[in-house]
C-alpha positions in Angstrom: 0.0 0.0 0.0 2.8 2.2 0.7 4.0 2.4 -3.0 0.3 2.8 -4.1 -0.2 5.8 -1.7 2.9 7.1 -2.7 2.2 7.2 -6.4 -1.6 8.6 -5.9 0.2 11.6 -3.4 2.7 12.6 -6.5 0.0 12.1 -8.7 -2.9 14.5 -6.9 0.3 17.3 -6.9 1.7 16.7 -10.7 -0.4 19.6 -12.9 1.7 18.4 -16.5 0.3 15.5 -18.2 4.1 14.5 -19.3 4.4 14.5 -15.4 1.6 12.1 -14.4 2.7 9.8 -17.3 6.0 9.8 -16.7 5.1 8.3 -12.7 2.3 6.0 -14.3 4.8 4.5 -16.6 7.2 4.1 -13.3 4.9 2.8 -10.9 3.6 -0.1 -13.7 7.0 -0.9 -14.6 8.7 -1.6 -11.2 5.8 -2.5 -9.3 4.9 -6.7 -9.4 1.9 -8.5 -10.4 -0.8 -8.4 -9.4 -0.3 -5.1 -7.6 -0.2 -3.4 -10.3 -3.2 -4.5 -11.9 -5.5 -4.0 -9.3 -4.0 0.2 -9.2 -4.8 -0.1 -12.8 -8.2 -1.3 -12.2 -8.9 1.5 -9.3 -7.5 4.4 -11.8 -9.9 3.2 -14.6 -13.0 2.7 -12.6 -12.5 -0.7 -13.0 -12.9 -1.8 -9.2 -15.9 -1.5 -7.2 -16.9 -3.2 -3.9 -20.4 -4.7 -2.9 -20.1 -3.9 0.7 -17.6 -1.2 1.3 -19.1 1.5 1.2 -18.3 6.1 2.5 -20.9 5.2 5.2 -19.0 2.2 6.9 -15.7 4.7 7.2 -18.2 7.6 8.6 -19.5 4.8 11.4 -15.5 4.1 12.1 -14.2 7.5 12.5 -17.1 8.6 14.6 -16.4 5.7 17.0 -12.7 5.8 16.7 -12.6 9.5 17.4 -15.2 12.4 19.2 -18.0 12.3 16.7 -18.5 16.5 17.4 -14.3 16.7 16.2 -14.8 14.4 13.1 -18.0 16.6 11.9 -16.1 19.8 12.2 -12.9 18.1 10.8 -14.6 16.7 8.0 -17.0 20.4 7.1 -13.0 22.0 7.1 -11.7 19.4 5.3 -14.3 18.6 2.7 -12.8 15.3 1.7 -14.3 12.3 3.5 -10.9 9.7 3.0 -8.2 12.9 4.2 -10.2 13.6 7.3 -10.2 10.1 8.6 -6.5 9.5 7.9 -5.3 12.2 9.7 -7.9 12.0 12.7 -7.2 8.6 13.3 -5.3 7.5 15.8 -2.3 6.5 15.2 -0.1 3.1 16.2 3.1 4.2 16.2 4.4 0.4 16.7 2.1 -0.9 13.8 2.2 2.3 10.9 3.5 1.0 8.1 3.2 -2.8 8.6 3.3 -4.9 5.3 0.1 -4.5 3.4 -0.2 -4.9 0.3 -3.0 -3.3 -2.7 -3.9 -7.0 -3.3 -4.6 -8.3 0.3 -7.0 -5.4 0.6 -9.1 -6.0 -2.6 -8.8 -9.5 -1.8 -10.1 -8.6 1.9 -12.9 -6.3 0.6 -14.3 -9.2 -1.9 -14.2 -11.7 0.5 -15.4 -10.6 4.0 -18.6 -11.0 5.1 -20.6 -7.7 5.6 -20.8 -8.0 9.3 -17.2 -9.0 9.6 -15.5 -6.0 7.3 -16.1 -2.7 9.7 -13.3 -4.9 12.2 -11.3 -5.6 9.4 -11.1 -2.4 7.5 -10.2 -0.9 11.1 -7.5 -3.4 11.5 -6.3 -2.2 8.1 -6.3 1.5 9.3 -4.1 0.6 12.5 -1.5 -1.0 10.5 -1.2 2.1 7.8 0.3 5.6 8.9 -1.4 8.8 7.1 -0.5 8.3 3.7 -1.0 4.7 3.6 -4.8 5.4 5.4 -5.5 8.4 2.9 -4.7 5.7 -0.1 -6.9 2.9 1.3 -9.4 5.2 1.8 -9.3 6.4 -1.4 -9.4 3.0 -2.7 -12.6 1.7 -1.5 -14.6 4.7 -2.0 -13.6 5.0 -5.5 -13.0 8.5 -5.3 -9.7 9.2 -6.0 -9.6 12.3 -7.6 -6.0 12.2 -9.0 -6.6 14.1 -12.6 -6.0 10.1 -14.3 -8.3 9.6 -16.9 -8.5 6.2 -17.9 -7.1 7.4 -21.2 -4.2 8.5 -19.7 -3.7 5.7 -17.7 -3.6 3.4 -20.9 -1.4 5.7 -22.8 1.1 5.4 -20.2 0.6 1.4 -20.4 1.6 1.7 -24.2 4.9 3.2 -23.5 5.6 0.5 -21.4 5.5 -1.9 -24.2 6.5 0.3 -27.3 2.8 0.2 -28.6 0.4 3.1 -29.4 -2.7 3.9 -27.1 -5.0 2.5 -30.2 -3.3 -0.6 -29.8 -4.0 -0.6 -25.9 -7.6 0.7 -26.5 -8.7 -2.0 -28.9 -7.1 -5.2 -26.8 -8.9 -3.3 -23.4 -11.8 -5.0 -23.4 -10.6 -8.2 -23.9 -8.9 -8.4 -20.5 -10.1 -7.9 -16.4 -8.7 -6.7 -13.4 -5.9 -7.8 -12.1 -4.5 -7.4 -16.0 -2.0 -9.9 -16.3 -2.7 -11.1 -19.8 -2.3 -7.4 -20.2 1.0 -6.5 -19.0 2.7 -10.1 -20.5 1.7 -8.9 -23.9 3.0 -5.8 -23.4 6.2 -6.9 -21.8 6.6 -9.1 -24.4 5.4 -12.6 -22.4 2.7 -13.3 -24.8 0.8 -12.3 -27.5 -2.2 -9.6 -27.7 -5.1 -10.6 -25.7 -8.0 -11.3 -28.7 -11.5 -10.1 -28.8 -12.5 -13.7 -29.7 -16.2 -11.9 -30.6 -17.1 -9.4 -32.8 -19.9 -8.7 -30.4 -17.2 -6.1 -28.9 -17.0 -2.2 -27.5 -14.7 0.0 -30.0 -12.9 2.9 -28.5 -14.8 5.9 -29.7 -14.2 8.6 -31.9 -14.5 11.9 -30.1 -14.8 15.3 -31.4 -13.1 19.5 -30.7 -15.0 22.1 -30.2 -15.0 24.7 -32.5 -15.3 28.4 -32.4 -16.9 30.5 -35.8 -13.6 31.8 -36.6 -11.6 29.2 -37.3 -14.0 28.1 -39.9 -12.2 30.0 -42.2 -9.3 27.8 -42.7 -11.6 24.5 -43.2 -13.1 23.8 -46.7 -17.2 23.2 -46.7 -16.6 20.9 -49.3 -14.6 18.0 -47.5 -17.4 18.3 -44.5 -20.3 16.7 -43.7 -22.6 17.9 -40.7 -25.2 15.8 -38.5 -27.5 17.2 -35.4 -25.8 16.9 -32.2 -28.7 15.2 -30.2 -29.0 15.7 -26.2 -28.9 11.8 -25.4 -25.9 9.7 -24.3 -23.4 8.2 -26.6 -23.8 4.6 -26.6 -22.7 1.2 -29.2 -25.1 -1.1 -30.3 -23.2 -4.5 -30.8 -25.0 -7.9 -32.2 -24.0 -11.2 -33.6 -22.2 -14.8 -32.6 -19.8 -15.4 -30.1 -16.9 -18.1 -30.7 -19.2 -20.4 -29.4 -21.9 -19.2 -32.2 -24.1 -18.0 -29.8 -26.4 -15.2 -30.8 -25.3 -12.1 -28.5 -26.1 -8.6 -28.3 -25.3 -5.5 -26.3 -25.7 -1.8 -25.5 -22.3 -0.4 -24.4 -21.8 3.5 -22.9 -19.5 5.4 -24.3 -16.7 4.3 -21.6 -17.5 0.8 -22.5 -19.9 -0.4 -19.4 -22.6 -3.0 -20.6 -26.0 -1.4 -19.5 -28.3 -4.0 -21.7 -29.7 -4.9 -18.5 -31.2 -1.7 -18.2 -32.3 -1.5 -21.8 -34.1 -4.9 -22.5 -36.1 -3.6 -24.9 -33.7 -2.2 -26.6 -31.1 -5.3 -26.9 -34.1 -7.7 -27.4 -34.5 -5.9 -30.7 -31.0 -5.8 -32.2 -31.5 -8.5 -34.9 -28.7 -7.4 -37.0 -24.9 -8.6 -37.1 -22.7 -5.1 -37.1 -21.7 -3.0 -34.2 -23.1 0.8 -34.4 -22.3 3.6 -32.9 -25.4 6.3 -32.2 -27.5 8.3 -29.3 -30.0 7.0 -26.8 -32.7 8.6 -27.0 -36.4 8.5 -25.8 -39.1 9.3 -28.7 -43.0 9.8 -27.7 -45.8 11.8 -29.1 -44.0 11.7 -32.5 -40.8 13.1 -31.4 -37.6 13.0 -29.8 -37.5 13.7 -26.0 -34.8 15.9 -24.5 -31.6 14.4 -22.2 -34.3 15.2 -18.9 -36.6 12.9 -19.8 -34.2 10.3 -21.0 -32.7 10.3 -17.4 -35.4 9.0 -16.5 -34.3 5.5 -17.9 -30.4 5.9 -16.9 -28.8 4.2 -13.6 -31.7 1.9 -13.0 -30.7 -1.5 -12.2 -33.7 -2.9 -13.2 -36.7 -1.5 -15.5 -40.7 -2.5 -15.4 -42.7 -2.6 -18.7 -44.4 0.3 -17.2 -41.3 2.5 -17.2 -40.4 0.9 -20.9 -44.0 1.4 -22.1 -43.6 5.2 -21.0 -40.1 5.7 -21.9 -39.6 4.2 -25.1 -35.6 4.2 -26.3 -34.0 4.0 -29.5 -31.2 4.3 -30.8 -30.2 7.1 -33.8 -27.2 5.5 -35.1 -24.3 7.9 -37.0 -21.5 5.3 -37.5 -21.2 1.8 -38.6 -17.9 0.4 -36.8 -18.0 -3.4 -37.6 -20.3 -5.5 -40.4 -20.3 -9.2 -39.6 -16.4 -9.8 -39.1 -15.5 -6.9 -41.4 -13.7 -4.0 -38.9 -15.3 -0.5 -40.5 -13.4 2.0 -38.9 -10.5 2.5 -41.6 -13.1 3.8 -43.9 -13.2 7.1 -44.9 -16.1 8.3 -43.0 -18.3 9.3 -46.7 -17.9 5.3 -47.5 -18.7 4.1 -43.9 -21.8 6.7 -44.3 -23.4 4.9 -47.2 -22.6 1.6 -46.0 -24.8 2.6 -42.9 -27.6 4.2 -44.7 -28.0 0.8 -46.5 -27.5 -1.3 -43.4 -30.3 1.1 -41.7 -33.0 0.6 -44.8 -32.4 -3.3 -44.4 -33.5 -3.5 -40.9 -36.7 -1.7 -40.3 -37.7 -3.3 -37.2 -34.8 -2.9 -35.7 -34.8 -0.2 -32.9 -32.6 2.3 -34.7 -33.5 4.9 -37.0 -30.6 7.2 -39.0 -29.0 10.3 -37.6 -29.9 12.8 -40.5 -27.2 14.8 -42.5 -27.9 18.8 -42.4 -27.9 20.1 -45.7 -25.2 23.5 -46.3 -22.9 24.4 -48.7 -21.5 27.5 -46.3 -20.3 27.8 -43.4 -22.9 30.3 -43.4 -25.8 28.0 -44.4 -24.8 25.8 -41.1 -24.6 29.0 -39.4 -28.3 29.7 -40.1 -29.1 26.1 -39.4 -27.3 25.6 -35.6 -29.3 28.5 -35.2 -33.1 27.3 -36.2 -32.8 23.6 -36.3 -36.4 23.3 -36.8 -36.4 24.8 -39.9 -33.1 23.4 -41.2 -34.7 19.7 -41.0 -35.3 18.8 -37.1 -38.7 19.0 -37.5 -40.0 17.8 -34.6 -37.1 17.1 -32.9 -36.0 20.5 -32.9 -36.0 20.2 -29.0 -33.7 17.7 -28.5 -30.7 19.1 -30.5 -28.2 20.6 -29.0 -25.9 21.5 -31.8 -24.4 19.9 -35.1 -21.5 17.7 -35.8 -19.0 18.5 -38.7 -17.4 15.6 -39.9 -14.8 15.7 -42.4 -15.8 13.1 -45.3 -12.5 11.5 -45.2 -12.2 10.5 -42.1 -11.2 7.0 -40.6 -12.8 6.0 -37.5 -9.7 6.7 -34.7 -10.1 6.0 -31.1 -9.6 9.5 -28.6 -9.8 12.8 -30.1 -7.6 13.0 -33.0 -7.2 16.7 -34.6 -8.8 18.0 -37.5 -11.6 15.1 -38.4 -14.2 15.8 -36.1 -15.9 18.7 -34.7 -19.0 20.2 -32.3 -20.3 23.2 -32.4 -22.9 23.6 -29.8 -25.8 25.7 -29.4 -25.2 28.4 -27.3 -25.8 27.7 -23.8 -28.7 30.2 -22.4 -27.7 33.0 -19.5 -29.0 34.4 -16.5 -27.8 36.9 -14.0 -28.5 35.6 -10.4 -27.2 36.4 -7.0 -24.7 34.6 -5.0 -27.0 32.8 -1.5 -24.8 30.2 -0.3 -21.5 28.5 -0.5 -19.8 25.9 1.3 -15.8 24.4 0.6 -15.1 21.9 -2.0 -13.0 19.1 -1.8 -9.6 17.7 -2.6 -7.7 20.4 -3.8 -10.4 23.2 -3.2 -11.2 21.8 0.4 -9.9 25.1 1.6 -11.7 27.0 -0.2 -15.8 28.3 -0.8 -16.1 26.4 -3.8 -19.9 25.4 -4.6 -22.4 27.6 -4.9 -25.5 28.2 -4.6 -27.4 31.1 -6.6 -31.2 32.4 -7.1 -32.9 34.8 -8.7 -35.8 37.0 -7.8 -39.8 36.3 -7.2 -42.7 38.2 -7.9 -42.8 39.0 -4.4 -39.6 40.6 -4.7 -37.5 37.4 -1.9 -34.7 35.6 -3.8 -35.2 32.1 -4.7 -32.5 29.6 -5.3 -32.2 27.9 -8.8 -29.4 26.5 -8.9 -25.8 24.8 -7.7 -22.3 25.4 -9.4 -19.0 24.5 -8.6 -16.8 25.4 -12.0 -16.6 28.1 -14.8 -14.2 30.6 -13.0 -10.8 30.4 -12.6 -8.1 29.7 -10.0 -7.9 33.5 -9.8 -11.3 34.2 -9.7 -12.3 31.3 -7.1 -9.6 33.3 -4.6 -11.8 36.3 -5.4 -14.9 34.4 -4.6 -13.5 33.1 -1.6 -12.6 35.9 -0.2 -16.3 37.6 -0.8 -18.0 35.2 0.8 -15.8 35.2 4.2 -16.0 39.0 4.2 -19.8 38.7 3.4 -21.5 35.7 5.8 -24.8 36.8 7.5 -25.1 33.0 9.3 -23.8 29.8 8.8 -25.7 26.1 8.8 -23.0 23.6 9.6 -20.8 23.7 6.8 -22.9 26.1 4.5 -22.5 29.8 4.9 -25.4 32.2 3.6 -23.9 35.2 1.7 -25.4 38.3 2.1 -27.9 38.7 -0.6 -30.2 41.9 -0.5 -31.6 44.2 -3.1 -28.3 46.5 -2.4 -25.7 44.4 -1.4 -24.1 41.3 -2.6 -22.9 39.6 -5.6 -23.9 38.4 -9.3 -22.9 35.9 -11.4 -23.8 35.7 -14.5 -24.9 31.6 -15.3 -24.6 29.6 -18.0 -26.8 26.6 -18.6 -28.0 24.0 -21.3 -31.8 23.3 -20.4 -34.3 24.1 -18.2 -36.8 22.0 -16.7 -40.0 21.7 -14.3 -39.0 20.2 -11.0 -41.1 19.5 -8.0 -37.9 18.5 -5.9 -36.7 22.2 -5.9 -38.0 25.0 -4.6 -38.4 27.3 -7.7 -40.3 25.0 -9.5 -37.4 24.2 -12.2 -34.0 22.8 -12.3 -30.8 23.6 -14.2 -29.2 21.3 -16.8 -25.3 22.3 -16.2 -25.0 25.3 -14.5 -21.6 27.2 -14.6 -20.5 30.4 -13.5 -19.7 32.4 -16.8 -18.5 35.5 -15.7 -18.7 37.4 -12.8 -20.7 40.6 -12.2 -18.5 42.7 -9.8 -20.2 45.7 -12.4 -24.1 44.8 -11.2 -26.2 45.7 -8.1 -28.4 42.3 -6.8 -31.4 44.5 -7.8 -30.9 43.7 -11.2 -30.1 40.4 -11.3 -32.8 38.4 -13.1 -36.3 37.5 -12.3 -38.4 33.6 -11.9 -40.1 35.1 -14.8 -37.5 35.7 -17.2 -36.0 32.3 -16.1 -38.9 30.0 -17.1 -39.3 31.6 -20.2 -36.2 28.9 -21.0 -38.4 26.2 -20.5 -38.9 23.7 -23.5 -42.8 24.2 -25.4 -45.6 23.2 -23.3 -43.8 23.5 -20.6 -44.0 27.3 -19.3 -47.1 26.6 -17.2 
């Protein structure tokens, strides 16, 4: 544990990306089997545990230490796993015992429930503060290191001389602890093999792009598509080795969630793997990313739920026909390919992402802007930008340059006034990082509408800071209320991409979003903006 905690301290401090790489690459190359896989698997949210959960550490530190000291610890603190290692107490004959990444995860999976608070205690006597801050950190999940999984995989490649494609496509052929894995790439053994073509691709992701750099791109070598407000997700269908008729519904980071969709899957009778939206469609048209949340993270679904949330799939990419990879196709070429493979399975539950006509930039210009009358139709509502795609294009896992772009609508605005704000965590734990905001009533009382805890900068968060510690009225455990009158206080001005009705939230609505877009040292509170003018955001029909 002590060369795991040691790795996840340098690794919470590096800020440069060669930095963080450069200790990845270390840490996999010098530490053992099967160690290293299980760190692998915890940086990749690849590891989860049934029974170990934030609340069995809250139980341990409030019996371990003065429960009134751990609540004020942990409201200054603001990060669950730092609190308890540095407010337990310590063994000074025991810190640092031998303990390794793999008798924990082998601990966590196989203790009983009732026997793991004892155990995980046990674990914490035998650890000194970095050591307790890693093991922490490790069975909540919540590291918090700036590792993407990505990253994490890139720095496997240069391990083994190999490129991060190479890494990406063999990924989901192995499991934690990795060993296959790291012989191949240490030259042991050959590649681990997808032995299905019922598999997850690594996807193609796009830049964003700002209206003046269109000038240097040609029209001609670019295709555009709606961006819809769903979740990126691949459809995959066909035999196994065994010849077994499979299918599944991937998210984009490669988790199965068919259990969640069996209508969906039950429906895939085609042999290809496609890569689309979910979506929900009713009353002839396509929902918006609210109502579609209404199907995510479910465990289980009832035919009530599917009967009133019916989801599809609009499918933009054909990655795989039968055993024939796509994705070195020029991206015009895999396009007809899938508008044939579409028109052959009508029952399937799929329909084609339409292309949006221009022959400007200033036509797609005109269409971002009114998608309703540039071919949405109906649908209008649940677009949330186009997709420019240039026509020649292969199919390349991450976010190569120059192929594919977004260009999203513009996100709406308000001006609100700063109500409450209490300290982040990790890094910010020091500071008033999430905030609270609302905007005015009828009645002339502020109303809060929203939460957000990013859109300024480091500068601007000591700014913030130091505003709301100059300007607390009261204080509710770790939340302090700014001052917020008609004369005094603060406004930010908010930037958000939806608005919907709520009956969880005060106001009535809730914020797809929010983020703080600049900062209104330049307007009185008495101006900020009204309930009124907020709903006026809200999707048709839905005002009243």
């Amino acid at each position: 544990m002590n060369r795991f905690a040691a790795l996840l301290d340098r690794l919470a401090y590096e800020p440069r990306r060669l930095g963080k790489l450069a200790l990845l690459e270390d840490y996999f190359r010098t530490t053992p089997d099967p160690d290293r896989g299980w760190a692998l698997a915890a940086m990749t949210g690849a590891l989860t545990f049934k029974n170990a959960k934030a609340g069995l550490i809250r139980n341990l530190a409030a019996e371990r230490t003065d429960p009134v000291l751990f609540g004020l610890s942990y409201d200054f603190v603001g990060d669950l796993a730092e609190t308890v290692s540095l407010i337990w107490p310590a063994d000074a004959a025991r810190a640092n015992a031998q303990l390794t990444i793999t008798d924990v995860v082998e601990g966590l999976r196989e203790t009983r429930k009732e026997d793991l608070p004892g155990v995980v205690a046990n674990w914490l006597d035998r650890l000194d503060e970095n050591g307790r801050w890693a093991l922490l950190k490790l069975i909540t999940g919540a590291l918090r290191i700036g590792v993407s999984a990505r990253l994490a995989r890139t720095a496997l490649a240069q391990i083994g001389g190999k490129t991060a494609d190479e890494v990406e496509d063999v990924w989901h052929a192995v499991e934690p602890p990795y060993t296959a894995l790291f012989d191949w790439l240490e030259g042991r053994a050959d590649a681990p093999s997808v032995a299905t073509s019922v598999r997850f691709y690594p996807p193609m992701l796009s830049h964003p792009i700002e209206p003046e750099e269109f000038a240097a791109l040609d029209p001609a070598a670019f295709s555009a598509e709606w961006k819809w407000d769903g979740i990126r997700v691949q459809a995959a269908a066909g035999k196994d080795a065994n010849g077994q008729r499979v299918a599944r519904l991937f998210s984009r980071t490669g988790e199965d969630i068919s259990g969640a969709f069996p209508d969906l899957v039950a429906g895939f009778d085609f042999d290809a793997v496609l890569d689309g939206e979910l979506l929900i469609k009713r009353g002839g048209g396509v929902q918006d990313f609210n109502t579609l949340q209404q199907r995510l993270n479910r465990k289980s679904v009832t035919a009530k739920l599917m009967a009133e949330f019916p989801a599809f799939i609009r499918v933009y990419d054909l990655l795989a026909l039968g055993d024939e990879d796509s994705r070195a196709l020029p991206f015009a070429e895999r396009r007809a390919k899938l508008e044939a493979f579409v028109a052959a399975h009508p029952l399937a539950p799929i329909d084609l992402s339409p292309l949006v006509p221009f022959d400007t930039w200033e036509d797609l210009t005109f269409a971002r802007a009114d998608p309703a009358d540039a071919g949405a139709g109906v649908d209008a509502d649940a677009v949330e930008g186009v997709m420019i795609k240039r026509l020649d294009s292969p199919y390349l896992a991450g976010r190569p340059k120059g192929y594919w772009f977004k260009w999203k609508r513009d996100p709406m605005v308000i001006d609100a006034v700063l109500m409450y704000a209490q300290r982040g965590s990790g890094k910010r734990s020091s500071f008033y990082s999430d905030y609270t905001f609302g905007v005015w009533t009828e009645a002339g009382e502020l109303t809060p509408v929203g939460k957000a805890y990013f859109g300024f900068t480091d500068e601007e968060l000591i700014e913030l800071d130091k505003f709301v510690r100059n300007n607390t009225e009261n204080r509710f455990g770790p939340v302090r209320e700014v001052t917020h009158t008609k004369t005094k206080g603060l406004v930010v001005e908010v930037a958000f991409e939806g608005l919907q009705r709520s009956t969880r939230h005060k106001s009535g609505v809730a914020m797809r979003f929010p983020r703080f877009s600049r900062i209104r040292w330049d307007k009185a509170p008495r101006d900020a903006d009204t309930l009124e003018a907020l709903v006026k955001f809200l999707p048709k029909g839905a005002e009243r």
